[in-house]
N, C-alpha and C positions, 0 to 999 in steps of 0.2 A: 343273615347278618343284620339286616334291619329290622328284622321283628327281636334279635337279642336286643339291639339296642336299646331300641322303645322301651322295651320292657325290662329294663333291668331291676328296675325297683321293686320289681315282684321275683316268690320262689319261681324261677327259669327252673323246669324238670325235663328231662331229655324226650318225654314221654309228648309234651306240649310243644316242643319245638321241634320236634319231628315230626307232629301231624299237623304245622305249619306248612308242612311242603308233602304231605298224603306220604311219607314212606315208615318203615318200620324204625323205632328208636336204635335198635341195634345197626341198622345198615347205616341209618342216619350218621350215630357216632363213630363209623369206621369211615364213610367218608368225608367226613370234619375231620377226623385226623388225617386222614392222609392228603388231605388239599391244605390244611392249616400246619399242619405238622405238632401239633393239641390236642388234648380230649378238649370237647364243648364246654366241659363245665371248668376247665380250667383260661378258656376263652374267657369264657364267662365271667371269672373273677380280676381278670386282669381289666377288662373294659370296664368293672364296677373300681375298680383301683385307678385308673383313667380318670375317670367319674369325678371322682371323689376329690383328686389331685387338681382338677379343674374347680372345680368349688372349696377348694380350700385356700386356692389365690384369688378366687373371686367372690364370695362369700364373710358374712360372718356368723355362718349357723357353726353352734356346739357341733363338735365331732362327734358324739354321739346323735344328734340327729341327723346331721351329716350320710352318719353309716346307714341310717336304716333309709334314708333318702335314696340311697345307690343300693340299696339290697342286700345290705350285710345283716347280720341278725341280732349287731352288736358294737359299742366302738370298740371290746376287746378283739371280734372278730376282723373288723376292718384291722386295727391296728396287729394285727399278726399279719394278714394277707398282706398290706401294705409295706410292710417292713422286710417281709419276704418278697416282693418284687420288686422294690426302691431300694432297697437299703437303708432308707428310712422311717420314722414315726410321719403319722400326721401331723403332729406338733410341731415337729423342726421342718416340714416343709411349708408350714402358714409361716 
């Protein structure tokens, strides 16, 4: 969980956060679901949406830098994920 966080600004691959802790990616993401009740990569997007929501009341960086600051690949990106887990745009939550 700590090494997602640190590094969310980077492509997170299951491949790299499962040889964070010596196991196979596949076993990896079967017990991240079942202790989290999520695949990792959808952990993943909700802590860069976290992220993102945190700097967007604390900040005045463009939302497009914003996005790629927290690892998105995009402000269209952020803003689909975002809106999909808030119910929100980034705009109406600044």
């Amino acid at each position: 969980m700590d090494y997602i966080q640190t590094h969310l600004d980077r492509d997170l691959s299951l491949a790299e956060v499962a040889g964070v802790i010596n196991i196979s990616p596949t076993y990896f993401a079967s017990l991240f679901k079942q202790a989290m009740g999520i695949s990792p990569h959808q952990h993943v997007i909700q802590q860069r949406v976290e992220k993102a929501k945190l700097m967007l009341k604390r900040t005045n960086l463009a939302i497009a830098d914003l996005a790629l600051q927290v690892g998105f690949s995009s402000q269209s990106h952020l803003t689909q994920q975002f809106k999909r887990i808030t119910g929100m745009t980034p705009k109406q939550v600044r």
